[in-house]
C-alpha positions in Angstrom: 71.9 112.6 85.7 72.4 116.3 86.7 74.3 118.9 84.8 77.4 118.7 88.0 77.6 114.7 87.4 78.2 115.5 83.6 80.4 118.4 83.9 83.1 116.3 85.8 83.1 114.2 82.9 85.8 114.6 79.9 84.9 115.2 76.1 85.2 111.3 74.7 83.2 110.1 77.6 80.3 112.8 77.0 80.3 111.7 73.2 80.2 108.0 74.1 77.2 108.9 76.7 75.5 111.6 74.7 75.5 108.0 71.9 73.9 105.9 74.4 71.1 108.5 75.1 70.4 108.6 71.4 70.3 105.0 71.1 67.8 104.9 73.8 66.1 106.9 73.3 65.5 105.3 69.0 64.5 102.3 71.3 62.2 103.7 73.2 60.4 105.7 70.6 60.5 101.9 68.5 58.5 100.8 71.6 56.3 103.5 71.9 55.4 102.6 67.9 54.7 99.2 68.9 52.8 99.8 72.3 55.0 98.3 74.1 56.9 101.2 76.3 55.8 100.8 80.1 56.4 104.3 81.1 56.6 106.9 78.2 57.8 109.7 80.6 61.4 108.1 80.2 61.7 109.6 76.3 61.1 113.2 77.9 63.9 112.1 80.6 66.1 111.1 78.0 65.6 113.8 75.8 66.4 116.3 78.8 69.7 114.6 79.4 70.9 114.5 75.6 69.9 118.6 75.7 72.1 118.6 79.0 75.4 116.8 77.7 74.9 119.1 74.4 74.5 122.3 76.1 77.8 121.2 78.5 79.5 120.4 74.9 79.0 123.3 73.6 79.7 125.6 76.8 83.3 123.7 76.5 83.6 124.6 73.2 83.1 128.0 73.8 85.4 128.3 77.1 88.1 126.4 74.9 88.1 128.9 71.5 87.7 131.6 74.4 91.1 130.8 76.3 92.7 130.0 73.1 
C-alpha cells in the first residue's frame, strides 16, 4: 500500500484499515512468539503502513481544523 492509494481513501475506511493492520500485525508478532511466522519482514511492512494511514490521519486533521 502507498501513501497515494491511502490518500484517496475516506476517514471510516482508514479507521477500519488502520484496525486490520493492528490486528495483523498482534497475529503476526503471536506467531513470531511461537516460531511459526514464515517471513518476519512482513511485521516491519505492516508496521510501515499503520505509520502511513496515521500520518495521512493526522495530516487530515490538521488541513480540516486549518480550513475551519
Amino acid at each position: 500500500m502507498n501513501a497515494k492509494e491511502i490518500r484517496e481513501l475516506d476517514l471510516s475506511e482508514l479507521n477500519k484499515q488502520l484496525a486490520d493492520l493492528k490486528d495483523e500485525l498482534f497475529h503476526l508478532r503471536f506467531q513470531l512468539a511461537i516460531n511459526q511466522l514464515e517471513n518476519p519482514m512482513r511485521i516491519v511492512a505492516v508496521k510501515k503502513d499503520i505509520a502511513r494511514i496515521k500520518t495521512i490521519i493526522r495530516e487530515n486533521e490538521i488541513k480540516d481544523s486549518a480550513n475551519a
